[in-house]
C-alpha positions in Angstrom: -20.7 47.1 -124.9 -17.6 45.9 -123.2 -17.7 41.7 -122.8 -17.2 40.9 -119.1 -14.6 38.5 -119.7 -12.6 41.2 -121.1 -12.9 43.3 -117.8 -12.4 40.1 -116.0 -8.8 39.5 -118.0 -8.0 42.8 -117.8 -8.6 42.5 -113.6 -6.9 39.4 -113.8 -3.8 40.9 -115.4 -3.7 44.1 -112.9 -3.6 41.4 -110.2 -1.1 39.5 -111.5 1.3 42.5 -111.6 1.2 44.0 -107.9 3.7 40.3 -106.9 5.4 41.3 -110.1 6.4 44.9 -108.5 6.8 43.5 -105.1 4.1 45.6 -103.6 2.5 42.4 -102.1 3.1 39.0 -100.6 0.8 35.8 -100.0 -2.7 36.7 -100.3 -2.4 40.5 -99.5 -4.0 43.2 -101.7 -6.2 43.5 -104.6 -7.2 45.3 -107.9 -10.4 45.8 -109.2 -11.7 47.5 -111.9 -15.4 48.6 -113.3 -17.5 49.0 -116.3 -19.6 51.8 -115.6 -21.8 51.2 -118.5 -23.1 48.1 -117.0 -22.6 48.6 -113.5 -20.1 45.9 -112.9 -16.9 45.6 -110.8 -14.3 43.4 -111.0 -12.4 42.6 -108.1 -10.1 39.9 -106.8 -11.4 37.2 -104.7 -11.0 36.9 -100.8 -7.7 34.7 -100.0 -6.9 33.3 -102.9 -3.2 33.1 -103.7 -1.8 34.9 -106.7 -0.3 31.8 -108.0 -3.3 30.4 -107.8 -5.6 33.1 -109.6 -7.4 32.8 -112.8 -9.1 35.2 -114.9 -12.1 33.3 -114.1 -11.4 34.0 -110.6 -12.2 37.3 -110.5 -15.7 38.5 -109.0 -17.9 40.3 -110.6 -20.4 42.3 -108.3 -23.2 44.9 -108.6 -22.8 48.5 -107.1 -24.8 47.4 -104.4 -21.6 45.0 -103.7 -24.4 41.7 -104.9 -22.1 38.6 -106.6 -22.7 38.2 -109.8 -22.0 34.9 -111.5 -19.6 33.4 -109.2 -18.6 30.7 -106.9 -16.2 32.8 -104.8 -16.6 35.2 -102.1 -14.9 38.7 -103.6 -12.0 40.9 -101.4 -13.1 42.3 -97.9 -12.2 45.6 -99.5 -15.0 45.2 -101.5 -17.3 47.6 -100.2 -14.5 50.6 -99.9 -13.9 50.3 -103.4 -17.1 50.3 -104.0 -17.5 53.7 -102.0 -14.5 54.8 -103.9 -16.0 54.6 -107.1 -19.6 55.9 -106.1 -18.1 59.0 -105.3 -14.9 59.8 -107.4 -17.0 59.4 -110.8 -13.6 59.4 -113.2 -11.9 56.7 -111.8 -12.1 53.1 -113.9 -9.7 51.2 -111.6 -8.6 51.1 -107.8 -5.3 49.1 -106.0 -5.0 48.1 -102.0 -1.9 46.8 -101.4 0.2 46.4 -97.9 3.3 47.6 -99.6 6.0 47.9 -96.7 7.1 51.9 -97.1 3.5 53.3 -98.0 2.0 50.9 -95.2 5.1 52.0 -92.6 3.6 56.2 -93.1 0.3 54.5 -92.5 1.1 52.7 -89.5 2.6 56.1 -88.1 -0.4 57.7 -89.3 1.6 60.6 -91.1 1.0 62.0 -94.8 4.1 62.0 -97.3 5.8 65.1 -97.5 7.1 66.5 -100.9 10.6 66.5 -100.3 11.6 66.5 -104.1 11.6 66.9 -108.1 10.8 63.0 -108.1 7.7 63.4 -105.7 6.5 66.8 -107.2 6.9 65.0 -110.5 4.1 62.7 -109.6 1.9 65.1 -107.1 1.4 68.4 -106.6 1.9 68.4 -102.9 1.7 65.9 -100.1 0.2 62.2 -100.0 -3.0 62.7 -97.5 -3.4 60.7 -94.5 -6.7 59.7 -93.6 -8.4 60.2 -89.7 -7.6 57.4 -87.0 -11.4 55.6 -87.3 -13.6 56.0 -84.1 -14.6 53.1 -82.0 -18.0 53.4 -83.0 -16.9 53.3 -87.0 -14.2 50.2 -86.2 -17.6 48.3 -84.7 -19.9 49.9 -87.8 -19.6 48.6 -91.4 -15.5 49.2 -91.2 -15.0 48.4 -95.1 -17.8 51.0 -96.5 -16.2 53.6 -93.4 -12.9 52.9 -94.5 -13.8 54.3 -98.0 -15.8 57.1 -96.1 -12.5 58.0 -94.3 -11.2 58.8 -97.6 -14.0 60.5 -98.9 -13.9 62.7 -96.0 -9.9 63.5 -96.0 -10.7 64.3 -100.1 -12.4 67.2 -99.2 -11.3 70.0 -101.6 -8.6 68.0 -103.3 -8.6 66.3 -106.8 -8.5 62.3 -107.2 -7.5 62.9 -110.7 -4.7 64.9 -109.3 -4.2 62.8 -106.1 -4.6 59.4 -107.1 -3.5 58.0 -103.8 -3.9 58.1 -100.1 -2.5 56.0 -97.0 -5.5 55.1 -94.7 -4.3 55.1 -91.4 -3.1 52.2 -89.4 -4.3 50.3 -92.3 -2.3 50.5 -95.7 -2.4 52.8 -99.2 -5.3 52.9 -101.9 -4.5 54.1 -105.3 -6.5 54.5 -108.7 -6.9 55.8 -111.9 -8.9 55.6 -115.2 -7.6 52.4 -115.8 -7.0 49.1 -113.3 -3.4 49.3 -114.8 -3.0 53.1 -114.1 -3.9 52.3 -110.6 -1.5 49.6 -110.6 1.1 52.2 -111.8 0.1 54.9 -109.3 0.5 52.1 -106.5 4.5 51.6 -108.0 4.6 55.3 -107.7 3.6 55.5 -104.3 5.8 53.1 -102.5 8.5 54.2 -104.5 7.8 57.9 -103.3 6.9 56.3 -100.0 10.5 54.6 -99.3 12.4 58.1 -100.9 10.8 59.8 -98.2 11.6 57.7 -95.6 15.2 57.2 -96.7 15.2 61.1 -97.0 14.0 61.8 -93.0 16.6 58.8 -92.2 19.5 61.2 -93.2 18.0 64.8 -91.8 14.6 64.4 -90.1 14.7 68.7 -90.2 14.4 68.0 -94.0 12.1 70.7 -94.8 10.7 69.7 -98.5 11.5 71.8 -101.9 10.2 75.3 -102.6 6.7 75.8 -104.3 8.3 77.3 -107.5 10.4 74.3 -108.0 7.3 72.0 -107.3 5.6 73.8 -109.4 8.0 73.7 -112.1 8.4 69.9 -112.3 4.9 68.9 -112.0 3.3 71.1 -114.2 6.3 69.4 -117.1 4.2 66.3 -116.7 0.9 67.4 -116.0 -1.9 70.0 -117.2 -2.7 71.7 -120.9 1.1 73.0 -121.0 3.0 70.0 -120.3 6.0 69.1 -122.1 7.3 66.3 -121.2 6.9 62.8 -123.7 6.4 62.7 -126.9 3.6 64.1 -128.8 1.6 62.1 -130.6 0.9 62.1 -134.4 
């Protein structure tokens, strides 16, 4: 069984790099990860500055979102991840940032289109936008709905194949297996985020690549006949 301080340091460390990659600022954003065996999540604590943040820090808390052995309050996001990990059973890691390009197609409330071979190398497709909340949701539990929302726009697609999503007015979510995948997955996403944008800056007509070509360059880097890397021995 997996020592908690290890999945505390490995939190830690996931933190630690969204400031490296620019996808946050001050206190924004946060990375957690879990240990399903146990039951535990790991997850950044509520306002505390990066430069500032210890592995010691981190919170660990039930799945019922209960503090375990800790002094600090954890993230207000706690309870979507939470939801996020209930339901998508393969994930071991999730990432909310307020980076500025995935946040901007938020704001507008507008799913990323595949406009290229550098998107379609990444996903299949477009980056989903969740449903504008109701009033009612906004004055419910808004965290555990906000995790709901995504449930709900995840409806016959793949989290393994769609890591990411931008919640609307609100900001992007991304995992993966691991808290550093997500971490890579949220890189991905603003970069994919800001080539779109850039993209519908010079032609706002631009229409996307054909399916074949999509096709062609994600299936190179994903699936049982991918070929791109190096195979290993």
């Amino acid at each position: 069984m997996k020592p908690l301080s290890e999945l505390r340091e490995q939190v830690w460390e996931a933190n630690m790099e969204l400031p490296r990659k620019n996808l946050v600022i001050y206190t924004f954003g946060n990375v957690s990860g879990i240990d399903r065996v146990q039951g535990i999540i790991a997850i950044k604590p509520s306002g505390i500055p990066y430069e500032k943040l210890t592995p010691d820090n981190i919170v660990l808390v039930d799945m019922d979102g209960t503090v375990i052995d800790s002094r600090f309050n954890p993230s207000s996001d706690t309870m979507t991840h939470l939801v996020l990990y209930r339901h998508f059973e393969t994930i071991g890691g999730i990432v909310h940032t307020h980076s500025t390009y995935a946040t901007s197609w938020a704001q507008a409330l507008k799913p990323i289109p595949c406009l290229g071979t550098t998107h379609a190398d990444h996903i299949r497709g477009e980056i989903p936008c969740t449903e504008v909340m109701t009033d009612e949701e906004i004055r419910g539990n808004y965290e555990e709905r906000t995790g709901l929302k995504i449930i709900e726009r995840f409806r016959g697609l793949s989290p393994d194949d769609v890591p990411m999503v931008l919640v609307a007015g609100h900001g992007p979510f991304t995992w993966g297996h691991t808290p550093e995948n997500a971490v890579y997955n949220g890189v991905i996403l603003e970069e994919l985020a800001r080539l779109a944008f850039y993209t519908l800056s010079i032609d706002p007509a631009a229409g996307g690549i054909p399916g074949p070509l999509l096709d062609r360059h994600y299936f190179r880097k994903h699936g049982d006949s991918a070929t791109y890397g190096q195979v290993e021995t």
